[in-house]
N, C-alpha and C positions, 0 to 999 in steps of 0.2 A: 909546849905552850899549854896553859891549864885551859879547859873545857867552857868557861866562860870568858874568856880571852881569845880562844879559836872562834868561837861562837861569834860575836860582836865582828869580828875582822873577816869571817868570811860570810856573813848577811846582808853586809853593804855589798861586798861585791854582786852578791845572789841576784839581789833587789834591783839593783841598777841595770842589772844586764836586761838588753833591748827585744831578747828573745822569748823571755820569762811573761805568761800573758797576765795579763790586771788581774783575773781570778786567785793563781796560783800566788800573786805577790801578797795580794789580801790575805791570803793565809798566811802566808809568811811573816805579813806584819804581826798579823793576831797572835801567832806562836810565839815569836819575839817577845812580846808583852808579856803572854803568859808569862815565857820563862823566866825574864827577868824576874815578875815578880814573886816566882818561886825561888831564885834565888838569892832574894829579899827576904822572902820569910824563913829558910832556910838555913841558912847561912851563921843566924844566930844559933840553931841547934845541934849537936854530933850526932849526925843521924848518916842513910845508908845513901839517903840523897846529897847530902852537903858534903862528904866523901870522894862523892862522884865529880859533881861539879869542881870540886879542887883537885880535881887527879891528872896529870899530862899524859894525854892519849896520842896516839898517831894515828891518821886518818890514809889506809892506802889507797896508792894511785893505782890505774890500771894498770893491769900487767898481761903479760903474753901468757899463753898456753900449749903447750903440741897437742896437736889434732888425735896423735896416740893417745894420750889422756882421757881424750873426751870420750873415744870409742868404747869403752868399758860402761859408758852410761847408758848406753843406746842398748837400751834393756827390749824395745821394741820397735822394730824398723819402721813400721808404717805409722809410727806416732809421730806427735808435731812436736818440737824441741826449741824451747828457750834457755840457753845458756847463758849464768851471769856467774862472772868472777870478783868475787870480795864488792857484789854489786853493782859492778859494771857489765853491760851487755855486753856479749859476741857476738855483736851481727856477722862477722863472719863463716862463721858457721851453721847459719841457718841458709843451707845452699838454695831450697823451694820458702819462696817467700806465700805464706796463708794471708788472705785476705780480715781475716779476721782477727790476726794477733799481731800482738807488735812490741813495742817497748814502752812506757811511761814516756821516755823523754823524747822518743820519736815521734809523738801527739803533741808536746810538748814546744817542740822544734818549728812545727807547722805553723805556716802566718795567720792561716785564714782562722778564727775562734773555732772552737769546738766546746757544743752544747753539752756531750756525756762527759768532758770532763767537768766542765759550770754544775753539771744537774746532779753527776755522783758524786766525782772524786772528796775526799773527804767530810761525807755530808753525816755519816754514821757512828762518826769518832767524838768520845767526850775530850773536849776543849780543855776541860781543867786536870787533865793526863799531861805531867811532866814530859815521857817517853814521846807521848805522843808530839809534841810540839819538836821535842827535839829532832824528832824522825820528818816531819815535815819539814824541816828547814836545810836538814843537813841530806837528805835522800839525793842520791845521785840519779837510781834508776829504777824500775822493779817492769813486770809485767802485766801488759795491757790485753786484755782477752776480752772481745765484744762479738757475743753468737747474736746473729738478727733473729725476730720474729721466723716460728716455723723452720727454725733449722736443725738436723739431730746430725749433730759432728759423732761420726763413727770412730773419726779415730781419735785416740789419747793424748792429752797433751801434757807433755813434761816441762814442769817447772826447775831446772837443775840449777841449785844456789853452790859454787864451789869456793871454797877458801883456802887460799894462798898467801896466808899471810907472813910477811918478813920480821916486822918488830911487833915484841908481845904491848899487849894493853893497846890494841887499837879496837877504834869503833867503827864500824858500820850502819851505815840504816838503808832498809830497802821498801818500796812501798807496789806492792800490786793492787792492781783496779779489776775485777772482772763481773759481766754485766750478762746476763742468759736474757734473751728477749722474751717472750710471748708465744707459750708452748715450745720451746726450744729444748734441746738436750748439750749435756759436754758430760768428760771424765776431765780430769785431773790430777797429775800427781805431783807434788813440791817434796821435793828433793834437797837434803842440808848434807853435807861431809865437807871435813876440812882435809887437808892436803898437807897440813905442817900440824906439828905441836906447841903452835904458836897460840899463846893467851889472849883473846881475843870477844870482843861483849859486839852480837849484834843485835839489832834492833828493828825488829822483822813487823810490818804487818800488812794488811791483808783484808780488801772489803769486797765483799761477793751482794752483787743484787738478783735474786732470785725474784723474777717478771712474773706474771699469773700464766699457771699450768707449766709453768718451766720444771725441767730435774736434772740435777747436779749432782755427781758421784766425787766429792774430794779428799784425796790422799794426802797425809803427810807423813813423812818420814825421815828419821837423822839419824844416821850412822857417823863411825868416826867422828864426834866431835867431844873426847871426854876433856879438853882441857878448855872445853869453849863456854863462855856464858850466850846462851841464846834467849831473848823475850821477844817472843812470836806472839802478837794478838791479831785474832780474826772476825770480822765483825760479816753477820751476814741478815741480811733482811731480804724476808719472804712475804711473797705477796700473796693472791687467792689460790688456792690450788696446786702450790708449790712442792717439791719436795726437795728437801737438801740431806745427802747422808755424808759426813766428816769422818773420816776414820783417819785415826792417831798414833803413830808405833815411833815409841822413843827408844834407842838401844845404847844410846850414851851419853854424855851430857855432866860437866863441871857442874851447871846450876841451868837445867833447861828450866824455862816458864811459858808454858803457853798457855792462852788465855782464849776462851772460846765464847762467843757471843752471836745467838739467836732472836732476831725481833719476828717475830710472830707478827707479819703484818695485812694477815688477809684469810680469809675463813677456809676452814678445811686444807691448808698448809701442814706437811711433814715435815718435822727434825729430827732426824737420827746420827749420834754423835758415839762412836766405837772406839777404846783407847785402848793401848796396850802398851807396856814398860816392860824393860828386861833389860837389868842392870847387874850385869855376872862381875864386871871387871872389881875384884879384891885386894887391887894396890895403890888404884885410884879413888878417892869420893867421889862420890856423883849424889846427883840431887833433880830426880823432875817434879815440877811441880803444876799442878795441873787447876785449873780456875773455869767453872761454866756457867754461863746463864742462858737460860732458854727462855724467853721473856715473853707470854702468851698475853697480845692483847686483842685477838681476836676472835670469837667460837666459834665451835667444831676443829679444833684442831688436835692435831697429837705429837707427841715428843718422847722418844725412846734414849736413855744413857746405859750407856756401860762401859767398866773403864776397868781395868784390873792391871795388876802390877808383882812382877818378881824380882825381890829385890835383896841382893847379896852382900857380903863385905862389910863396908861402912855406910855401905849410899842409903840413901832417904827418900822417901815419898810422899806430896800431901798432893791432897784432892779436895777441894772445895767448892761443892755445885750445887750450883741457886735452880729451881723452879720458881717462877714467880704469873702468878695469874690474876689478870687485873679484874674489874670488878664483874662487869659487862660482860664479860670471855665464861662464857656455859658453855658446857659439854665437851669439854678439855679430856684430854686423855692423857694421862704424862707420866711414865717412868722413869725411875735414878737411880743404879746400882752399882757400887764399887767394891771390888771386890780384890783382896792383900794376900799375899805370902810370905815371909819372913824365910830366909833361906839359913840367916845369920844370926847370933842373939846381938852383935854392932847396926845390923841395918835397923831401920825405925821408917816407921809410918804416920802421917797424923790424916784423919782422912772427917769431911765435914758435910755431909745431903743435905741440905735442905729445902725445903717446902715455902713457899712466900704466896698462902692463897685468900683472895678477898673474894671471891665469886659460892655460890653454895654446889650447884649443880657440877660439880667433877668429879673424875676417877684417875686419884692419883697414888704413886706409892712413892719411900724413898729407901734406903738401907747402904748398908757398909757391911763388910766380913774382913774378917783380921786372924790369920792364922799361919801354920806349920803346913809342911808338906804332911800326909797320913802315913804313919808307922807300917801300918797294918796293910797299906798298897804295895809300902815297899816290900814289907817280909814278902806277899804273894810273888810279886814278881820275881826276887829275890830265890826263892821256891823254882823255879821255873827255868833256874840257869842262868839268869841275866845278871850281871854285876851289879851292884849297890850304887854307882856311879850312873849308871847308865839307868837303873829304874828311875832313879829320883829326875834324871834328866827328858825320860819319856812321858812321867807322870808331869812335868812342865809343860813339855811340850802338849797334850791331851786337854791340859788349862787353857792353853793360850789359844787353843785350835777353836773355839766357838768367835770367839774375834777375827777370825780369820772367814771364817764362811762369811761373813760380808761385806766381802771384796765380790764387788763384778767383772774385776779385768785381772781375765786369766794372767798372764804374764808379771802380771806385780802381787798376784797371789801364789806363785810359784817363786818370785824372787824373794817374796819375803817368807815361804816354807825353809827355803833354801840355805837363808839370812840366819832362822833361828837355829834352824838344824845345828849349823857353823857355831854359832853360840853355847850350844847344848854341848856341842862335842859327841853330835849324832850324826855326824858327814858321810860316814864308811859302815854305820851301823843301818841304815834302812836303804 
């Protein structure tokens, strides 16, 4: 069944059902509208969206997993673990229930109203986003993480998205909600690998509210997924005194897109967003593409980018990152640096900084670097005994390691030393 066909036939059902509270149906109207009349305007043109809407997808059901499976994820014992399959939850497997995490749909579920989802859930998302609409109507499940005022959660909490998918060209959409109180802390890691070679578009996103003096460490990261399309957008708004640091490591990806987005919403707030790409595999295309905004609308604050990428074979790279600082917002601090490798003279880059400032009082920079591994590092090493193979692969590795120092959870900066190592073809050499 084509995609506005599914669409229509499973909305009544959505809308109707008795459990679904009057907030979340209102949204659902709204998306509805939206989409339709996107694809009214659409429809007349061949484009990448009118494609979509006329393509037959299969939407999967939930499926089982062995417990064996999940063990290989549990990267750290004492962390808190959310597992969802093809974006259905495993309550099952979360044998200690946290007071503070849950599921979407188990908020959802509940009779009595709930204000943090009225007050957040979808309040930071633009309305006239196709994906977006789509993802709210069709979402089954995602993750609900609400730290109260004054709490600093020690341990880690893993976000693990796995994909099991049976027939190719299906869709998924998953939506998490996560809220930090009033001076509070958390870590976080979100986790993507698929499990088949199955073709597959999800549609991932993700709103974080950062409360005044709160600070949030969040991971993401996706392995295994080169035959998947992924568009993951992140919306996050910061309030006074906030900091938020995002760190990004993509290592496969059909057509990754994630989309990064900072509202600057209270003075003296930190952004720091750290990405990192390494796309070795030479039989497959691959493509990440990377979208930022740091959007400063209040002063004294600051904002740190760095995002660099090695990229081999066929695959692709672009990066496109807005600073933008509104009129009022003085004494802005804001860095943007993206920095390329070319490993192949097939692979390609497009890569785009820019600056958006109306205010006089800042200090900001932006830049790109676009280059070859150095000749002249390799002869040294080269010199020195080591194989051709192996310098070029440690001189990657030496790249990617300053991305790497800002990780603050030891154990997912060990997995992901480990991760690259394995990629380099460095596993037996150090």
């Amino acid at each position: 069944m084509k995609l506005n066909k599914q669409l229509n036939f499973f909305i009544k059902k959505k809308i109707n059902s008795s459990f679904i509270k009057n907030y979340i149906n209102s949204i659902c109207k709204k998306s509805l509208k939206i989409f339709n009349e996107k694809i009214i305007s659409f429809s007349k043109e061949k484009n990448f969206i009118s494609s979509i809407i006329k393509y037959d997808y299969s939407f999967p059901r939930k499926e089982n997993i062995d417990w064996k499976i999940l063990k290989k994820y549990l990267i750290d014992k004492n962390g808190i673990y959310l597992f969802f399959l093809n974006g259905f939850y495993l309550s099952n497997f979360l044998e200690k229930k946290n007071k503070f995490i849950f599921s979407i749909n188990e908020i959802l579920l509940k009779k009595k109203s709930n204000s943090t989802i009225e007050n957040f859930f979808g309040k930071t998302i633009s309305n006239n986003d196709i994906f977006n609409s789509l993802n709210f109507l069709f979402s089954k499940d995602g993750a609900y993480i609400f730290i109260p005022d004054k709490i600093c959660l020690k341990k880690t909490i893993y976000i693990i998205n796995l994909y099991k998918i049976k027939n190719d060209f299906s869709i998924l959409n998953t939506r998490n909600l996560i809220i930090l109180g009033k001076k509070s802390q958390a870590k976080i890691v979100e986790f993507h690998e698929s499990l088949t070679n199955k073709i597959f578009f999800s549609n991932y996103i993700t709103e974080i509210y950062n409360k005044k003096e709160s600070n949030i460490e969040y991971i993401k990261l996706y392995t295994n997924i080169a035959y998947s399309y992924l568009r993951n957008k992140t919306y996050i708004t910061q309030k006074k005194k906030s900091i938020c640091t995002l760190n990004n490591f993509s290592f496969e990806g059909k057509f990754l897109n994630e989309n990064i987005n900072f509202f600057s919403c209270g003075k003296k707030s930190k952004s720091y967003f750290n990405g990192l790409a390494i796309l070795k595999k030479k039989s497959i295309h691959q493509y990440v593409k990377i979208n930022s905004l740091i959007d400063h609308l209040f002063s004294n604050c600051e904002s740190y980018q760095l995002t660099k990428s090695i990229l081999d074979g066929t695959s692709k790279g672009s990066f496109n990152g807005k600073i933008r600082i509104h009129k009022k917002a003085n004494n802005i601090i804001a860095f943007q640096k993206n920095n390329n490798i070319l490993l192949n003279k097939n692979s390609y880059v497009y890569s785009n900084p820019e600056l958006e400032i109306f205010a006089n009082n800042v200090k900001c920079s932006h830049g790109s670097t676009l280059g070859t591994l150095e000749k002249n590092k390799i002869f040294y090493l080269c010199t020195r005994g080591i194989e051709k193979k192996i310098a070029k692969s440690i001189l990657i590795l030496l790249y990617a390691k300053k991305i790497l120092k800002n990780i603050n959870i030891p154990k997912i900066k060990l997995f992901l030393s480990k991760k690259i190592l394995n990629i380099l073809n460095l596993k037996n050499v150090f």
